[in-house]
N, C-alpha and C positions, 0 to 999 in steps of 0.2 A: 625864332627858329624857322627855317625854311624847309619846305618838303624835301629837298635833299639832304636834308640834316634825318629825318625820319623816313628813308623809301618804305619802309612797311607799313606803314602810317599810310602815305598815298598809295600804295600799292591795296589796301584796306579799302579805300574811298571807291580808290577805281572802279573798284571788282563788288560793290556793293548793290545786289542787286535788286528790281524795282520787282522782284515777289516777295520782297521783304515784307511786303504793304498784306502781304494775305495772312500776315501774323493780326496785323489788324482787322481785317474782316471776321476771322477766328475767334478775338477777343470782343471785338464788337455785337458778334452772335451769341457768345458768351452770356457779354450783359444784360441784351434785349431777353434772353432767354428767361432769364433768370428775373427778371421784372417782372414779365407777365407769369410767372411762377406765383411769386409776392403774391399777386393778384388774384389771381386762383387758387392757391393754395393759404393764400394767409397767414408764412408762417413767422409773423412777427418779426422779422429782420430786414435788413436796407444792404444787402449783400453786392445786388446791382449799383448801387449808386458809388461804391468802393472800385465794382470794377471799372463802373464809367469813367471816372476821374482817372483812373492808371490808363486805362486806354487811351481817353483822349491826349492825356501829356507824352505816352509813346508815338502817338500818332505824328504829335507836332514836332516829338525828337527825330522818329523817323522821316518824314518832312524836308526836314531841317538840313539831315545829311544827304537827303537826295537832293533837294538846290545844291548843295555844294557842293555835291556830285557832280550836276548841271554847269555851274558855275567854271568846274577845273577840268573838268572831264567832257565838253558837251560833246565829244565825238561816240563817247563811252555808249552815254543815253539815247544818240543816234542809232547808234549801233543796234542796243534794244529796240527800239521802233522800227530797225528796218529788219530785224531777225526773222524768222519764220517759226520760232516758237517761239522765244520771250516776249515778242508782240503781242500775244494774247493774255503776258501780265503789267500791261499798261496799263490796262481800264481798272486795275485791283487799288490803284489812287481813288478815280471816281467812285468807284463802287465803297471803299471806304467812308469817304464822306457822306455819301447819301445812306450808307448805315448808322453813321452817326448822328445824322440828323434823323432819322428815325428811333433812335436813342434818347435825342431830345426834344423831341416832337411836344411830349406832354411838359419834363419839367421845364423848357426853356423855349417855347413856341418862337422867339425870334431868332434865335441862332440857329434853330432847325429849319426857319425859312430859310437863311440864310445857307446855310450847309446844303440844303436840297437845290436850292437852285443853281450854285458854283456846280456840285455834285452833276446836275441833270445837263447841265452845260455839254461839263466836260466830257460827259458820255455819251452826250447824243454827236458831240464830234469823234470821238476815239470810234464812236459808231460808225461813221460815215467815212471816216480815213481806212478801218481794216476793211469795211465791205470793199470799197476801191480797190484795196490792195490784191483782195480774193480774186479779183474781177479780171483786173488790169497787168496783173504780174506773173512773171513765169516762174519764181524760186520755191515755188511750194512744192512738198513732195509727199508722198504720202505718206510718209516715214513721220512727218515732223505734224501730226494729226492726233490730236489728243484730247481729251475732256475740257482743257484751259480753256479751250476755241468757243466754249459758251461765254465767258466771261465779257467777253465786248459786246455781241450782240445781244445775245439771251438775256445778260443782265438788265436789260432796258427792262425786264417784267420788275424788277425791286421797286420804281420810282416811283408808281403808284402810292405806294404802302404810306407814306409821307406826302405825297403827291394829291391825296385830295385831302389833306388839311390847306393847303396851302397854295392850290391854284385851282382853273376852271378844271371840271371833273374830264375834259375832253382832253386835256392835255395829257391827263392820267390815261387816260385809254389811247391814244396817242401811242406810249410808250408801252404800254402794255402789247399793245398790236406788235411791235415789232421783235417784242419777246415772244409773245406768243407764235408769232409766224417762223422765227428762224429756230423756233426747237425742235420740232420734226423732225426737221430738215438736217439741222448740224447730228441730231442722235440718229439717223439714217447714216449718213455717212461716217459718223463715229464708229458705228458698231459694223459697219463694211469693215473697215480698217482694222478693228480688234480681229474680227472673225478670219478673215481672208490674207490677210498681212501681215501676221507674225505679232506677237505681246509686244508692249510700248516697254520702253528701256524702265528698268527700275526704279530712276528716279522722280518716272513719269505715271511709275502706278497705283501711286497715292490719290494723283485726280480721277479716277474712277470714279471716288465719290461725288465728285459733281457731276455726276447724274440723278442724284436725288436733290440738286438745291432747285432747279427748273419747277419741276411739279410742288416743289414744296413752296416757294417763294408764291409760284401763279397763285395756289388756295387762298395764300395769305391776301396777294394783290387783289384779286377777284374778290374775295369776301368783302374788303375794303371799298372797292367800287363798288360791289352788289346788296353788302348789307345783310347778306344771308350765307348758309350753308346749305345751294341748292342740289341739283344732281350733279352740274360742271364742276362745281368746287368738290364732290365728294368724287370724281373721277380724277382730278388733279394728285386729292388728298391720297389717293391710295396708288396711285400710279410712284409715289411719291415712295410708300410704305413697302412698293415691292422692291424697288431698286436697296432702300436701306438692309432689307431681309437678304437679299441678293448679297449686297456685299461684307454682310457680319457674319455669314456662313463660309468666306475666305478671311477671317479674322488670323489664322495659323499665318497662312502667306502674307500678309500685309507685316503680322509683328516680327517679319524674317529679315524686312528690307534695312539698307543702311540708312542710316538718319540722313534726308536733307530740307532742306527747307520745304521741301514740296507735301513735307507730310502736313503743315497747316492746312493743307485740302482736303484733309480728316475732318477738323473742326466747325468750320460754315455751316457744308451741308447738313450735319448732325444737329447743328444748332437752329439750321432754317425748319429742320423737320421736330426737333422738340417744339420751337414755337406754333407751328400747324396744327401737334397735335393737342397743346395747352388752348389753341382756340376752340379744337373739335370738343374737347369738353368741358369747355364755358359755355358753349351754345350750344352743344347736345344734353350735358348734363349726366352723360354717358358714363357711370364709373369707369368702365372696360379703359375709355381716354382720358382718365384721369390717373390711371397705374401706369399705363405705356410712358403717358409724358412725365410722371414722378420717373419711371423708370428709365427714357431718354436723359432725364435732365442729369439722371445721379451718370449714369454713361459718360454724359458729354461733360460734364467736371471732370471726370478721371482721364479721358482722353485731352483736354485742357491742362490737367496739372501734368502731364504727361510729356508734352509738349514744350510747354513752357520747361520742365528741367531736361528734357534733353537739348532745346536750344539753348540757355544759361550753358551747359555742359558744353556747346559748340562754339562758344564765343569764348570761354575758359581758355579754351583748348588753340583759340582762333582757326576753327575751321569754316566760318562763315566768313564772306568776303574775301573768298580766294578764287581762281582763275576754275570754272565750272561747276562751283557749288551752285 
C-alpha cells in the first residue's frame, strides 16, 4: 500500500506532533512518583514497575512514529524546530529519556547510564541551539511566550537527579547551574507577558503549571547533590508549594478548557511536586508531609487517569494529529 492509497494515514504522520513526548514525561512522573511512594509508605504493591514497563514501550512507540515522521516528513520536523513555539517542545524527547533513566536508576543502573547520558547529550545541545536562537533571531513575539520556554533550558536542573549516580558530581552541578540561572530570568519575563499582555490562548493554559516543576525538580536536584534538606532546598520546596496552591484555586477555569494535548502539562509538575514532598517527609519525618504527599499522589492519579481517557477519547475520535491540535 502506498501513502496515497491511505492520505489520512499520512496526513496523521504529518501532523503528529513532537508534544506528544509530554504524555511521556507525565507518565514517566507518574511512575517515579509512585516508587518512591512504595518506599515511603510501604504499601505492599509494585504499582510503579506496571507503570514503567507501559511507559517505556509508549515511549519507543512513540519514538518510533516520530523517526518516521522524520523519515517522510523531514520538512515537517524542521518546521518544529524552526517554530517560535513548538520549539520549546523539542527538548520534551530529551527530557523524557533522562526521566526515564531516572526511573531506572536503581532497577537497572546500566540502562539508566545509558538513558542519562544520550538524554544529557541531547539537551545540553537543544540547550545551546534555542539560546542561539533567542539571541540571534528576529521571529519571536511576545505573543508566542509561554510556560513551554522552561523546558530547554530550565530543564537542564533534572539531570543531576541521575546525574550523580552516574558521572563526576561537577558535571551534575554543571547542569544544575544553567537551570538554576535561567529560572529567574525566563519566570521574569513569563509573568511580564501574563500580566501586561493579555492571557496565553487556551490551549496554552494548561502550561501554567510549569511553574511549579522548576522549584520542585531544583529540591529534588539539590538534595541529591547536597545530601540534605537545608534552608536552599526548603526555599525551593516551598516556592514550589505556592505556585501549586496558586494554581488549584483556578481549578473551575482549567476544567472549562477544550481538551488538547497541552493539558499533559497538568501532569509533570504535579508529579515533580508529589515526589518533593514524599522526600520532605522521608527526611523530615514530618507527618504534616506525609498527608500532603498521600494527598498529592491520590490527586495526581486521578488527573493521570483523567488524561489518559480523554486522550484514548481523542484518538477514537481522531482528533489528535490534525492540522493545529
Amino acid at each position: 500500500m502506498t501513502e496515497a492509497s491511505h492520505p489520512e494515514s499520512g496526513s496523521r504522520l504529518k501532523n503528529f506532533p513532537v508534544s506528544a513526548f509530554s504524555i511521556i514525561m507525565g507518565l514517566t512522573g507518574f511512575s517515579i512518583a509512585w516508587n518512591r511512594a512504595e518506599h515511603v509508605f510501604d504499601p505492599g504493591c509494585c504499582v510503579s514497575s506496571m507503570l514503567l514497563a507501559f511507559t517505556t514501550i509508549l515511549f519507543v512507540v512513540l519514538a518510533g512514529v516520530y523517526a518516521l515522521k522524520g523519515i517522510k516528513y523531514p520538512g515537517e520536523v524542521m518546521g518544529e524546530i524552526r517554530h517560535p513555539v513548538k520549539l520549546a517542545f523539542i527538548p520534551s524527547i530529551s527530557i523524557s529519556i533522562l526521566l526515564l533513566s531516572i526511573a531506572y536508576v536503581q532497577l537497572q543502573p546500566a540502562l539508566s547510564y545509558w538513558l542519562w547520558a544520550i538524554g544529557s547529550i541531547m539537551h545540553l545541545g537543544i540547550t545551546l541551539y534555542v539560546l542561539a536562537s533567542w539571541i540571534h533571531h528576529t521571529k519571536y513575539e511576545i505573543a508566542h511566550l509561554n510556560p513551554a520556554w522552561f523546558i530547554p533550558v530550565v530543564g537542564n536542573i533534572l539531570i543531576p537527579i541521575a546525574g550523580v549516580h552516574h558521572a563526576p558530581a561537577d558535571l551534575s552541578w554543571f547542569f544544575f547551574s544553567i537551570g538554576l540561572f535561567f529560572w529567574p530570568i525566563l519566570t521574569t519575563i513569563i509573568f511580564n507577558r501574563l500580566i501586561f499582555h493579555g492571557s496565553l490562548l487556551d490551549r496554552f493554559m494548561p502550561t501554567l503549571f510549569i511553574f511549579i516543576a522548576p522549584p520542585a525538580v531544583g529540591f529534588i536536584s539539590w538534595f541529591n547533590l547536597t545530601g540534605e534538606v537545608d534552608a536552599f532546598a526548603r526555599v525551593l520546596y516551598f516556592i514550589g508549594l505556592i505556585f501549586t496552591l496558586l494554581l488549584f484555586t483556578q481549578y473551575r477555569y482549567f476544567t472549562r478548557l477544550k481538551f488538547f494535548l497541552s493539558w499533559w502539562a497538568y501532569s509533570f509538575p504535579i508529579a515533580a511536586m508529589t515526589i518533593a514532598t514524599l522526600l520532605m517527609a522521608k527526611q523530615t519525618g514530618a507527618a504534616f508531609y506525609s498527608w500532603l504527599a498521600a494527598g498529592l499522589l491520590g490527586l495526581l492519579s486521578l488527573v493521570v487517569a483523567m488524561l489518559v481517557w480523554r486522550t484514548t477519547l481523542a484518538v477514537l475520535r481522531k482528533e489528535i494529529c490534525v492540522e493545529g491540535h
